[in-house]
C-alpha positions as CSV (number, residue, x, y, z in Angstrom):
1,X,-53.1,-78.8,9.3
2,X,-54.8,-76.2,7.2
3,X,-52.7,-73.9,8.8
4,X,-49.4,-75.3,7.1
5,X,-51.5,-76.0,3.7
6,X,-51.8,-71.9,3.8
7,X,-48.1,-71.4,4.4
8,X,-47.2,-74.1,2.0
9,X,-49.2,-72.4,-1.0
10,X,-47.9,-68.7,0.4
11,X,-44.3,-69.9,0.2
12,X,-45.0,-71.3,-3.3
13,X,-46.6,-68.2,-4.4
14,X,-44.1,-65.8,-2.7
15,X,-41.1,-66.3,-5.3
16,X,-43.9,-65.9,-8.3
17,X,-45.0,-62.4,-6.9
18,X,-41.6,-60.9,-6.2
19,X,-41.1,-61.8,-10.1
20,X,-44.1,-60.5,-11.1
21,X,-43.5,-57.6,-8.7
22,X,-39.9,-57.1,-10.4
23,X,-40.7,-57.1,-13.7
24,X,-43.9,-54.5,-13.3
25,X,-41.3,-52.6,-11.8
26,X,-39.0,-53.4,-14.8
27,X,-41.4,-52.7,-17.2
28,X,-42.3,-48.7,-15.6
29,X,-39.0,-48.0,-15.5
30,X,-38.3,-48.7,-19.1
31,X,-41.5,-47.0,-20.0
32,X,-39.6,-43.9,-18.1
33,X,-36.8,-44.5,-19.3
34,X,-38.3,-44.9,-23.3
35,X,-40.3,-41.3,-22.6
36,X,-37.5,-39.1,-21.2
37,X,-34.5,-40.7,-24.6
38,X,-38.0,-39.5,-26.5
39,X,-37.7,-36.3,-25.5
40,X,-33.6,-35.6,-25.5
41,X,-34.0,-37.4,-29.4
42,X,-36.9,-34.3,-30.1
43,X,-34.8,-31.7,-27.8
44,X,-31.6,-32.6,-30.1
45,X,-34.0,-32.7,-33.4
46,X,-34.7,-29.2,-32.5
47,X,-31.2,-28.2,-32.2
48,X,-29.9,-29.7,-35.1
49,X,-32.5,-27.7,-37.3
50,X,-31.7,-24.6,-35.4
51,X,-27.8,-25.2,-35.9
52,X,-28.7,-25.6,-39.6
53,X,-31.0,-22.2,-39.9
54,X,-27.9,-20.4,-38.1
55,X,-25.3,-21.9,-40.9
56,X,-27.4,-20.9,-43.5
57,X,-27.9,-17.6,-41.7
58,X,-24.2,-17.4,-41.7
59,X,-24.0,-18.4,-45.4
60,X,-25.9,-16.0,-46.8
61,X,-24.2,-13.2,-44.4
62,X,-20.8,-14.2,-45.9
63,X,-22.0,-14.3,-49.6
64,X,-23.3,-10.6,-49.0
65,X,-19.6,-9.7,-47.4
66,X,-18.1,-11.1,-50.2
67,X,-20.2,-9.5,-52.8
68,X,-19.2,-6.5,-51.2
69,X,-15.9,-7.0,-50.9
70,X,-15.8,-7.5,-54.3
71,X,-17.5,-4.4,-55.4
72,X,-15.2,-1.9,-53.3
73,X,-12.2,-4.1,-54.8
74,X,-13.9,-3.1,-58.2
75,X,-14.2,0.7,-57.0
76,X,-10.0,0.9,-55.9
């Protein structure tokens, strides 16, 4: 009889460890999951302030074509 008291309290506690089981599982992949949208949100970070140092790059170049511009308009 002790034998079936052992199955009876291994079938009651087999549901609670697959849950448990599933939501350790859960939880690690969302931790995963948490760490790699960290790192595309810090890549993309990265590229936006590159994408603004090349427009202001940009900016300044065209300011400088249009000053000369200007200036050999001046000299015709």
């Amino acid at each position: 009889m002790e034998i079936f008291g052992i199955i009876n309290i291994f079938i009651i506690l087999l549901p609670i460890l697959l849950i448990l089981g599933f939501l350790f599982y859960l939880a690690r992949y969302m931790k995963r999951a948490e760490a790699r949208a960290d790192e595309k949100l810090n890549i993309e970070k990265e590229n936006v302030a590159y994408q603004k140092e090349q427009i202001d790059t940009l900016n300044k170049v065209k300011e400088k074509i249009v000053n000369i511009e200007k200036m050999l308009n001046e000299t015709n």
